[in-house]
C-alpha positions in Angstrom: 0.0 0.0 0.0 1.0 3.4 -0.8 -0.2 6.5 1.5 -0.1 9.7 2.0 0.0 10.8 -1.6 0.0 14.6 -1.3 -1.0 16.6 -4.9 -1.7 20.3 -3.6 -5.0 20.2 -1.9 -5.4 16.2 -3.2 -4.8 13.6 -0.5 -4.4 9.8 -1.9 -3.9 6.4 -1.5 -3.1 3.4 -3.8 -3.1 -0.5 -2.7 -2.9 -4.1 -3.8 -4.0 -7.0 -1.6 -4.3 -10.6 -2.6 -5.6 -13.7 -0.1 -5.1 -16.8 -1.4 -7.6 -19.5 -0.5 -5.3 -21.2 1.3 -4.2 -19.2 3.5 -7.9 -17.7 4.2 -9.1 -21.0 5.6 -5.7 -21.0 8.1 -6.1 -18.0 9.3 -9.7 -15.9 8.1 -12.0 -15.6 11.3 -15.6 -13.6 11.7 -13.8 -10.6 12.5 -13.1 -7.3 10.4 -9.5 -8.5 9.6 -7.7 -8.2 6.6 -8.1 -11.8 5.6 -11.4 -11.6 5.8 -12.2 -9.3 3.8 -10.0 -10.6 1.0 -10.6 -13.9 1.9 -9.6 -16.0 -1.5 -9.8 -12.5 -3.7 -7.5 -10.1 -4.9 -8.2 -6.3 -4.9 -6.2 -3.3 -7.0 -7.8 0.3 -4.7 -7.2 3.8 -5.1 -8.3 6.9 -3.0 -8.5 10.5 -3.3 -9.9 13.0 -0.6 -10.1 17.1 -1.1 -10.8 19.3 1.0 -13.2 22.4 -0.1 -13.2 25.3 0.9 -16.9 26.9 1.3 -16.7 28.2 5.5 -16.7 24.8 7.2 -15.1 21.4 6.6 -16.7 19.8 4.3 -14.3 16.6 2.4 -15.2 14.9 -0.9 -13.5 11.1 -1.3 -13.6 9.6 -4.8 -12.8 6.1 -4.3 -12.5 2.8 -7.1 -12.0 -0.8 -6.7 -11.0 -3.8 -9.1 -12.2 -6.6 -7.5 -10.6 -10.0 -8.7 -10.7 -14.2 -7.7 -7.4 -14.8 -6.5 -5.1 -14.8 -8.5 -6.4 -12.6 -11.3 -9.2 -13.6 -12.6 -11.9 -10.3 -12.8 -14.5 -10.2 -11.1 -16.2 -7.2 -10.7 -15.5 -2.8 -10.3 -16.6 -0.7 -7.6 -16.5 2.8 -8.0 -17.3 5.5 -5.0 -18.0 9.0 -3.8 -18.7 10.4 -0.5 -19.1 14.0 1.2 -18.6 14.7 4.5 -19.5 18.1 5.9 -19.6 19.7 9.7 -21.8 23.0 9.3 -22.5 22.9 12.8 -20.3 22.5 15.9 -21.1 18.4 17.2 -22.8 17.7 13.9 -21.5 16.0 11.0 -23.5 15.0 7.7 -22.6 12.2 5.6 -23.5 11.5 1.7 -22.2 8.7 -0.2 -22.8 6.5 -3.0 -21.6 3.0 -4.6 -21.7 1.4 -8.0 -20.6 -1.9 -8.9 -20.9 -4.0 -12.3 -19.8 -7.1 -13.1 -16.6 -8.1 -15.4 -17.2 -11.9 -15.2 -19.7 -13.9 -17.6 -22.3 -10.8 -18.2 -25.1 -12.6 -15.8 -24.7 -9.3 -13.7 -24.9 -10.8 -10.9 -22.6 -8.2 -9.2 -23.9 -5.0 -10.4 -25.8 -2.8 -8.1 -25.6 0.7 -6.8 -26.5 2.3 -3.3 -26.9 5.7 -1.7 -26.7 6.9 2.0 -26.9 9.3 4.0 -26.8 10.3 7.8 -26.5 12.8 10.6 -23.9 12.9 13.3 -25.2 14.6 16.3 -23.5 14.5 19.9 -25.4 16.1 23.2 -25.2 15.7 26.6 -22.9 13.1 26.0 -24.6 10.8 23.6 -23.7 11.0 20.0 -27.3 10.5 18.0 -26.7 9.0 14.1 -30.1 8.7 12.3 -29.2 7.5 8.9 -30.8 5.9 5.5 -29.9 3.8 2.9 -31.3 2.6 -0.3 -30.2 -0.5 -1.9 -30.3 -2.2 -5.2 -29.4 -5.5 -6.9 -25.7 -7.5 -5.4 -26.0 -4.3 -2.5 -29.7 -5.6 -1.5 -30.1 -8.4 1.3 -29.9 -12.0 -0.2 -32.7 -13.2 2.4 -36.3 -12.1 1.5 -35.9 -8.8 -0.7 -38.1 -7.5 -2.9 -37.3 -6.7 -6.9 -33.7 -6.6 -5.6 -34.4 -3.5 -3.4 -33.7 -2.6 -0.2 -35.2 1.0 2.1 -34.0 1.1 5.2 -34.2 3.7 7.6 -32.3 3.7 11.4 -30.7 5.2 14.1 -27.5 4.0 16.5 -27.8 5.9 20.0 -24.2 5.8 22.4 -22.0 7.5 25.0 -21.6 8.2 28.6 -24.4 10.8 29.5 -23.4 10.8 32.9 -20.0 9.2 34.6 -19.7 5.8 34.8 -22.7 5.0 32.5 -22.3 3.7 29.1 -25.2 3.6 26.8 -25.3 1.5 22.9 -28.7 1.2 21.3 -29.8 0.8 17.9 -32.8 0.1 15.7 -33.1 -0.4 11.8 -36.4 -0.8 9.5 -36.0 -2.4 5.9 -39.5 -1.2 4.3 -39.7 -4.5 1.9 -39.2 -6.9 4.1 -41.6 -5.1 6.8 -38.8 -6.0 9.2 -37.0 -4.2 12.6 -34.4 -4.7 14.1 -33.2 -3.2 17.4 -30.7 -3.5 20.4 -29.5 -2.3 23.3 -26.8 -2.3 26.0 -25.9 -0.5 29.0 -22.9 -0.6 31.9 -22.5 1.4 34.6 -19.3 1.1 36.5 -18.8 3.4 39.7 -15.1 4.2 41.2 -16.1 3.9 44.9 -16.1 0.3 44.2 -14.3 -0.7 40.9 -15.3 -4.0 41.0 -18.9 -3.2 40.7 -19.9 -3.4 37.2 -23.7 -3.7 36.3 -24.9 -4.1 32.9 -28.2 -5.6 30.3 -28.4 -5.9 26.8 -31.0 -6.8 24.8 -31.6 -7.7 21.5 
């Protein structure tokens, strides 16, 4: 991987990671690693992020992937684009957008194209992230969707509004599948006895 490549204003980043299969069933797990994310594939990735100037941060990424079956056998292309802005002290907007199509036999089984967009909001100690997505074709859910589609609408909750406390809830709608999903955990650890530690979760 390449990094910090610095063009005036123009931030980027160039990599190529490849996973054999054999060596993804020693060592690929459930986790966000590396291997598993390349598990048996091969990727060629570049990056650029600018920074524009209109009276508050506000960042545009352009992003594209060529996705391959390890070794180098094509597979499909992912192109990107997201905006981040902060107009307001404690908030922070997010728009983005994905398109893949397939390189392989012309089934298109890959292609597909996504948009989302949320709100970062943090008061009183809690940092509030209502967000929405909209889905179509290989981005879609493979259990139950409808046409290929996928509206989903949510909002993660978590922080410490007071000391000690630790609060994590979320809840997600998918408008097809008439389906939610929600969960919830809290701790609260106090320092006059530091090996009290109470705490629920629910899902």
């Amino acid at each position: 991987k390449v990094s910090d490549i610095i063009v005036g204003p123009v931030k980027a980043w160039a990599s190529y990671t490849a996973v054999d299969s054999v060596f993804d069933q020693a060592y690929a797990d459930d986790d966000d690693s590396i291997v598993a994310e390349y598990a048996a594939s091969a990727a060629a990735e570049v990056e650029a992020e600018v920074s524009i100037p209109v009276g508050f941060p506000l960042s545009l990424t352009l992003g594209n992937g060529l996705w391959m079956e390890y070794p180098a056998v094509l597979d499909y292309d992912e192109v990107y684009a997201k905006l981040v802005g902060e107009p307001l002290e404690d908030l922070i907007a997010t728009i983005s957008g994905n398109y893949k199509f397939d390189l392989t036999d012309g089934s298109g089984d890959d292609n597909g194209w996504k948009v989302h967009g949320d709100v970062e909001y943090t008061v009183f100690g809690l940092t509030l992230n209502p967000y929405a997505d909209y889905k179509v074709g290989s981005y879609a859910k493979t259990d139950g969707h409808v046409n290929d589609r996928d509206t989903i609408v949510g909002m993660t909750i978590e922080g410490s509004p007071i000391g000690g406390l630790t609060i994590e809830a979320g809840a997600e709608y998918t408008f097809e599948e008439m389906y939610l999903e929600a969960d919830a955990y809290a701790a609260f650890v106090t320092e006059a006895n530091p090996g009290f530690v109470k705490s629920a979760k629910t899902t």
